[in-house]
C-alpha positions, 0 to 999 in steps of 0.5 A: 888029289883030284879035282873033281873031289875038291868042295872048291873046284864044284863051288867054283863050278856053280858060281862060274854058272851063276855068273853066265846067268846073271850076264845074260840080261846085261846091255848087248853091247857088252857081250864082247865086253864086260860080259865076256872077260867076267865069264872069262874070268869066273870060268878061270878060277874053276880052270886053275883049281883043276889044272894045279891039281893035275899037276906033278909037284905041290908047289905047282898047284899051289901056284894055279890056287894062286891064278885062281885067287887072281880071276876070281878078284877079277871077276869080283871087280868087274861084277862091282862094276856092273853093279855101278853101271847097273847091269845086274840088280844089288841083291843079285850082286850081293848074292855073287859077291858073297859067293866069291868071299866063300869061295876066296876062303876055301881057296886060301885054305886050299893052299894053306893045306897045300903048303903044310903038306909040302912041307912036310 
């Protein structure tokens, strides 16, 4: 399977994108802060996804679907916190954060459908 013909790992691409927009009007004083680790971050799950799937076992990619799943609550997590610190507009962050819960559910599924196939 390749990663590049995974719905997933293209979501993932243009949500990665999306939040190197968002991060650009953020307060200066972040950019080697909040912004870099939430780029960072949501550059991490579209990393994984490709990695896993250039892996030899299953079980491996699995594995980096998990890593995947962790960057991306990651990111979920300091994008709530820029939304407290009002870095980035609510509907803005509402709009990403919508993107992170679709993109968690291919994930899930992703593995899911990993699992059975090795089971099986």
């Amino acid at each position: 399977m390749h990663y590049r013909n995974l719905q997933v790992w293209s979501r993932s691409l243009d949500w990665a994108e999306a939040i190197y927009e968002a991060t650009v009007h953020w307060p200066r004083d972040e950019r080697f802060g909040l912004i870099s680790q939430v780029r960072r971050a949501a550059v991490s799950v579209a990393s994984n996804i490709a990695e896993g799937a250039a892996r030899r076992t299953t079980g491996e990619f699995i594995q980096f679907v998990g890593v995947a799943r962790g960057s991306l609550a990651e990111a979920e997590t300091q994008l709530i916190l820029a939304l407290r610190l009002n870095y980035i507009p609510e509907p803005d962050a509402r709009a990403l954060l919508g993107g992170s819960d679709e993109i968690s559910k291919m994930l899930a599924a992703l593995a899911a459908s990993l699992a059975r196939r090795r089971e099986g």
